[in-house]
C-alpha positions in Angstrom: 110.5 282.9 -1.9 109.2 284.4 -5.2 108.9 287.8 -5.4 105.3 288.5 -6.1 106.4 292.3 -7.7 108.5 290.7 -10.1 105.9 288.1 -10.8 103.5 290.8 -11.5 105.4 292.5 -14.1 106.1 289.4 -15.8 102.4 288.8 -15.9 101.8 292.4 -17.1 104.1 291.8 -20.0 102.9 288.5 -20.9 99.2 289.8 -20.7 99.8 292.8 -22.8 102.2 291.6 -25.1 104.3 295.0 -24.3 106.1 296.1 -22.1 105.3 299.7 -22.3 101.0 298.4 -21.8 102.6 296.5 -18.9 104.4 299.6 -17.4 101.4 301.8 -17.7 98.8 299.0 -16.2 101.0 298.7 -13.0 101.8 302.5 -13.2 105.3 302.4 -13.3 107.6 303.6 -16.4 108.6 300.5 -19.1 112.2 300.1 -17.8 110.9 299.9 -14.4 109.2 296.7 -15.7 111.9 295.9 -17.9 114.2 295.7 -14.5 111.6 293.1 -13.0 111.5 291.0 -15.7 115.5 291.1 -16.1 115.7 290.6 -12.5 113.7 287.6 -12.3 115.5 286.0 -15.1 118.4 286.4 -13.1 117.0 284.5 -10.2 115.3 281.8 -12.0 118.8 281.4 -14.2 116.2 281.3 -17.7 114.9 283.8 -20.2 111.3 284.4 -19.8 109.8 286.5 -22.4 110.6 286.6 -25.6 111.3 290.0 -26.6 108.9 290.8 -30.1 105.5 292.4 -31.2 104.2 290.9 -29.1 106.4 289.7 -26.4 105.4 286.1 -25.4 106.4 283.6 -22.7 109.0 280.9 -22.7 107.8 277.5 -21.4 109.3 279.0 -17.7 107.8 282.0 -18.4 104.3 280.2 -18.7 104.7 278.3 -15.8 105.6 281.7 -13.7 102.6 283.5 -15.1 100.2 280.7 -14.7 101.3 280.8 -11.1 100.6 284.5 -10.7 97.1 284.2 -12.4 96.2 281.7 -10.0 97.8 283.8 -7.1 95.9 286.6 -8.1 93.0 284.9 -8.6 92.6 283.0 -5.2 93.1 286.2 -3.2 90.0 287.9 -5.0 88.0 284.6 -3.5 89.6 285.1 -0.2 88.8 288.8 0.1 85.4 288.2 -1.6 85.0 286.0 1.6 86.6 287.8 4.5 83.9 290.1 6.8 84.5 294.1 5.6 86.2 295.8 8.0 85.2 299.3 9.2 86.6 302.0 7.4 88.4 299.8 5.3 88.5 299.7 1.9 86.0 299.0 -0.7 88.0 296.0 -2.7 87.7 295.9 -6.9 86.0 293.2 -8.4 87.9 290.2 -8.9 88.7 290.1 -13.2 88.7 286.1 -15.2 90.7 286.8 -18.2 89.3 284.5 -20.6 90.2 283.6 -24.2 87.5 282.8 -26.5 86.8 283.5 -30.8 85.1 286.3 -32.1 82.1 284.6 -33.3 81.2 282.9 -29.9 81.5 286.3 -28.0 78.8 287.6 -31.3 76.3 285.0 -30.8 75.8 282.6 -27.7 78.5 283.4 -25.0 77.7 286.8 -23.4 74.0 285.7 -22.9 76.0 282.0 -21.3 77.9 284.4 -18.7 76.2 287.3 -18.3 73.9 286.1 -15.0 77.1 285.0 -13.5 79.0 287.9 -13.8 76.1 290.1 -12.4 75.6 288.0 -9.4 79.2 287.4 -8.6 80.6 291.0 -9.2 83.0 289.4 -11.5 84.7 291.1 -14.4 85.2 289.4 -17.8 88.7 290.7 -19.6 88.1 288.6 -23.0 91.3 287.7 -25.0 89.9 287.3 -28.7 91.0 284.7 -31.0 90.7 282.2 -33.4 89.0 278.9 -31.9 91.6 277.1 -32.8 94.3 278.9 -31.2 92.9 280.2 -28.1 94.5 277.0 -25.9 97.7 278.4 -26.7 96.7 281.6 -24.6 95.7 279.1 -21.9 99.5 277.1 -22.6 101.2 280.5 -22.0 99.6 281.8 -19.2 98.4 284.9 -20.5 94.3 283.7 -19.7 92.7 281.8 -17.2 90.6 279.8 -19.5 89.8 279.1 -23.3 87.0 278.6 -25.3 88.8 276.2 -27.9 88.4 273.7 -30.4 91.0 271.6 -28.2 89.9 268.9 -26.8 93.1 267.4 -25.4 93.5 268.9 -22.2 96.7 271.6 -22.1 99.0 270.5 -19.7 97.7 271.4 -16.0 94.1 272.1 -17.7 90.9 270.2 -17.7 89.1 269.9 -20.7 84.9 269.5 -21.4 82.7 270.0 -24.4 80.5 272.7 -24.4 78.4 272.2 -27.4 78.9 272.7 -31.0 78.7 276.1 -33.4 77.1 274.9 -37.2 78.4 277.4 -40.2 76.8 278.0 -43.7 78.8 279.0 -46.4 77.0 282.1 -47.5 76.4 285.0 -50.1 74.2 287.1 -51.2 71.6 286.0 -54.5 72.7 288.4 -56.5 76.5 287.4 -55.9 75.5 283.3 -56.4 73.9 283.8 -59.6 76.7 285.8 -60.8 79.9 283.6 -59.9 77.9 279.9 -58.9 75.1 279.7 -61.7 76.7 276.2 -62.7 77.7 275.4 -59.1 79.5 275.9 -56.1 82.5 274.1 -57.9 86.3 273.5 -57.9 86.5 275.8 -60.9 84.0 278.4 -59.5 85.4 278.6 -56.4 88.6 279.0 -57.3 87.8 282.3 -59.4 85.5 283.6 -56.8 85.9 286.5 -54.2 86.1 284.9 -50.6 85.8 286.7 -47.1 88.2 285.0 -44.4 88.3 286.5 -40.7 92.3 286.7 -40.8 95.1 284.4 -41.6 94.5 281.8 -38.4 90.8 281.5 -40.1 90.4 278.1 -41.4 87.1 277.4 -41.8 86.9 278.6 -45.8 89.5 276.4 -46.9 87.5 273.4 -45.1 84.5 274.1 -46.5 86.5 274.3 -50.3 88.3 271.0 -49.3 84.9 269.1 -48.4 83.1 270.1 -51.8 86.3 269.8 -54.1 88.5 267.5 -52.2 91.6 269.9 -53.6 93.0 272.9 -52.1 91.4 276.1 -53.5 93.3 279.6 -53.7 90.7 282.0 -54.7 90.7 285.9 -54.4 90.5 286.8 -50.8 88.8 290.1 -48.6 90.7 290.4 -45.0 87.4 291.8 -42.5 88.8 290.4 -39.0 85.5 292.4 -37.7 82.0 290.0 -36.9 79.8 292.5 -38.3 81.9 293.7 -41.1 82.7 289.9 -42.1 79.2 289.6 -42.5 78.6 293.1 -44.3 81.0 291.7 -46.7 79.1 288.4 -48.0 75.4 290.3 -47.6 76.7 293.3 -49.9 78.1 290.7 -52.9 81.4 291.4 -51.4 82.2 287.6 -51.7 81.1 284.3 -49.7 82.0 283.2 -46.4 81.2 280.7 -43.4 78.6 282.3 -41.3 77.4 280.8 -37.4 73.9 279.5 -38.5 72.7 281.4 -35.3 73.8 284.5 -36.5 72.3 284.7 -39.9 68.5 282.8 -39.1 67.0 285.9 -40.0 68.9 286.7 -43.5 68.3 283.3 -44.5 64.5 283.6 -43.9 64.2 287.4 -45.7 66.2 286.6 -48.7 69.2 288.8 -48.2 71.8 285.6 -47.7 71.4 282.1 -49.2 72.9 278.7 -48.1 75.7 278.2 -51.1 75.9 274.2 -50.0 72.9 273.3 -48.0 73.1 270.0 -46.6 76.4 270.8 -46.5 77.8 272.9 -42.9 80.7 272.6 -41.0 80.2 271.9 -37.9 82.5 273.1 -35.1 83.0 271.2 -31.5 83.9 274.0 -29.1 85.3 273.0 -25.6 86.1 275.0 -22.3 89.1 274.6 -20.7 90.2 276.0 -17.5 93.4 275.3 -14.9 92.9 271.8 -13.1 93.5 273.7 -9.5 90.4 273.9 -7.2 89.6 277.5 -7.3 86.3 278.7 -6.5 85.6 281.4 -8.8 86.7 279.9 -12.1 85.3 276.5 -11.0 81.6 278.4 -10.5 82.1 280.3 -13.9 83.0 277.0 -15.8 79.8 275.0 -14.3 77.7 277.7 -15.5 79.4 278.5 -19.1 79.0 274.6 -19.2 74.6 274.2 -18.5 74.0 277.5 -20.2 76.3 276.5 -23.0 74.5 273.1 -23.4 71.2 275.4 -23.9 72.1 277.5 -26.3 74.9 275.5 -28.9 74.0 272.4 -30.4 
């Protein structure tokens, strides 16, 4: 039988990436869930977590977690289901940890889940990521489903589309006139102040690569922050790829203009979520799903 304790800590760990966020989440001190972890490793014969900043899963360590998630998970549906007992009580909402990109969580996906959450007394606890790494939080264990570029199902995961987010390369007039008066070119860009999210952000160098065909090192701004990211291109900062939705309204006043039009990149989002039946998650998914359909393209 597993040890559902030990389970949890590993869980904690995995979630958190620490072991002393773990500790203080399950209210117990960091060697306490340091002994869990240790413990379990001992009775499964394999390492687990991979000590670090952050600490992450080893395949078995995945597999454990993913187990627990679904554990934990399925008894929130049961409880949510048994008759209240007098005097008994009052149980906490039951929590889908989700892993999904900055830019979706700014424009379309809170309005996509809101009604559900509302109506189902669920809590959202979003993991934030680049689009095209948030499977891997899905592949570890550490969420419960991903809003990824992905399509190939993770292992254990089903996979659908979910619509598509468009992105304009962007700046503001001032700042085109100054660096793109002969246009948006190999030898422009290449001199030319550029914002990018954070490392894992790719979507610059595609949009560089589809107008040069070359790969383009210019000066780069680090803003891992929505609002500051675009703050940064509106105040001549430098350019960057904007969601269209996001910046309708700069476009129309004047304050940002399209560096490429005709030219987007276009970005196929997909929702995946663990292949066992569970009620909760299956509910969330068919409703991320229509609403999504509504409100991407």
């Amino acid at each position: 039988m597993l040890d559902y304790a030990l389970l949890d800590a590993l869980a904690a760990v995995v979630r958190h990436g620490s072991f002393d966020r773990a500790a203080s989440e399950l209210n117990v001190t960091p060697s306490a869930v340091s002994q869990r972890v240790k413990l379990l490793e001992e009775r499964v014969g394999s390492v687990l977590v991979k000590r670090g900043q952050p600490c992450v899963a080893t395949t078995s360590g995945a597999l454990l977690c993913r187990h627990t998630e679904r554990v934990q998970l399925l008894e929130s549906e049961l409880t949510g289901r048994l008759p209240a007992m007098p005097g008994a009580l009052v149980e906490p909402w039951p929590t889908l940890r989700v892993a999904v990109n900055d830019d979706s969580v700014g424009t379309w996906f809170i309005d996509a889940v809101a009604g559900f959450c509302v109506e189902r007394e669920m809590l959202l606890d979003l993991v934030i990521d680049d689009q095209d790494h948030t499977a891997q939080r899905i592949r570890d264990g550490s969420v419960q489903g991903a809003v990824t570029t992905q399509a190939e199902p993770v292992q254990g995961c089903r996979s659908v589309r979910l619509g598509r987010m468009r992105y304009l390369a962007v700046c503001a007039p001032d700042f085109y006139e100054r660096y793109f008066a002969e246009g948006v070119t190999r030898e422009s860009l290449r001199r030319t102040p550029c914002v990018d999210f954070n490392p894992k952000d790719q979507l610059q160098k595609r949009f560089m690569r589809r107008i040069t065909r070359a790969e383009v090192d210019p000066p780069l701004h680090w803003i891992p922050h929505v609002a500051g990211f675009l703050r940064a291109c509106a105040t001549g900062m430098g350019w960057g790829l904007c969601p269209e939705r996001m910046i309708a309204a700069q476009l129309e006043s004047g304050e940002l203009v399209d560096m490429a039009p005709g030219k987007p990149i276009d970005v196929d989002l997909y929702w995946q979520s663990w292949r066992l039946s569970i009620g909760w998650l299956d509910d969330f998914g068919t409703v991320l799903r229509k609403r999504a359909a509504d409100l991407l393209d």
